[in-house]
N, C-alpha and C positions, 0 to 999 in steps of 0.2 A: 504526412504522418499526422494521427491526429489518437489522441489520447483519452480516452473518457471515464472518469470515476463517477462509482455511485457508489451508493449502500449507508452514508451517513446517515447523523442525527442526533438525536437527544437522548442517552442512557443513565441510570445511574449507575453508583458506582457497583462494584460486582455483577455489571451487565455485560453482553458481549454484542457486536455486532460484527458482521462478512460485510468487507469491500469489495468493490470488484472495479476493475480497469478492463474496458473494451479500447483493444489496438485494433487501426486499419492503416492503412498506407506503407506498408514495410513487411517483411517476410516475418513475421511473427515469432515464428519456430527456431528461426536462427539467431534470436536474440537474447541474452541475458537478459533480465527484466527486477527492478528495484519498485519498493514505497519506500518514500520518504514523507516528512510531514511537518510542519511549522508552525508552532504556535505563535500566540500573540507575542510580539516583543522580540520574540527569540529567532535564531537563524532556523533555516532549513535544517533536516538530520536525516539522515539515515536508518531507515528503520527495520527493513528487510530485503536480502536479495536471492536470485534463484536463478538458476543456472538455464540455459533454451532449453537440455531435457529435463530439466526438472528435478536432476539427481544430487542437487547438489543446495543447498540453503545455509544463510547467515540469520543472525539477529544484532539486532543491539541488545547491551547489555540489558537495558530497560524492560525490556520486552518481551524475551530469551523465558521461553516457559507459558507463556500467556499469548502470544500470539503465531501464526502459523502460514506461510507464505504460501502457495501453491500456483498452479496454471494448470488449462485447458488451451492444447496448442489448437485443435481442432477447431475450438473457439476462437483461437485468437482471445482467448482474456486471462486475465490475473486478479486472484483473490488474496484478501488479506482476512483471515478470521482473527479478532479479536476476542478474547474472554478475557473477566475479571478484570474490566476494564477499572480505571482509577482518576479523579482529577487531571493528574499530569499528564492524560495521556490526549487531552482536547486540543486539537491541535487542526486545520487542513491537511487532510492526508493526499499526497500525490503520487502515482505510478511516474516509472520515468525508465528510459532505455536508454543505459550506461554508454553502447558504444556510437548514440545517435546524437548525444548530449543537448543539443540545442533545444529540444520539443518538451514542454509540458502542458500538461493538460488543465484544465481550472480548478480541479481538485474537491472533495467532499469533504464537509466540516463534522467533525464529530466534538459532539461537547459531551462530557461527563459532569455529572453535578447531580446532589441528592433533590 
């Protein structure tokens, strides 16, 4: 299993950026698929999940409005669109597969700051 983010960076604030997570090693399709994401100091969180068809989405409260989960099963990848990005939301953000638990990826660093 191997897990790959990209799309980080440096934004200000009211900027947005698209993550993306490339999965290989596991049947892509049939999997729930989660971002979580960590800032300094603080635990891991929860920050969005989507269902294998795609029919189905969560947010955190934080989030809920400004950000937007998706996939591309064909791809094999999962995206996280970010708008209106804010300080709090600089963090390493990590793709993760709920029902495989043990694998994560090294994750992209998104910093906000004017």
């Amino acid at each position: 299993v191997q897990l790959v983010e990209s799309g980080g960076g440096l934004v200000q604030p009211g900027g947005s950026l698209r993550l993306s997570c490339a999965a290989s090693g596991f049947t892509f399709s049939i999997y729930d698929m989660n971002w979580y994401r960590q800032a300094p100091g603080k635990e891991r969180e929860l920050v969005a999940s989507i269902t294998s068809s795609g029919g189905s989405r969560n947010y955190a409260e934080s989030v809920k409005g400004r950000f937007t989960i998706s996939r591309v099963n064909d791809k094999n990848t999962v995206y996280l669109q970010m708008n209106n990005l804010q300080p709090d939301d600089t963090a390493v953000y990590y793709c993760y597969v709920p029902a495989l638990s043990r694998y994560w990826g090294r994750g992209t660093q998104v910093t906000v700051s004017p």
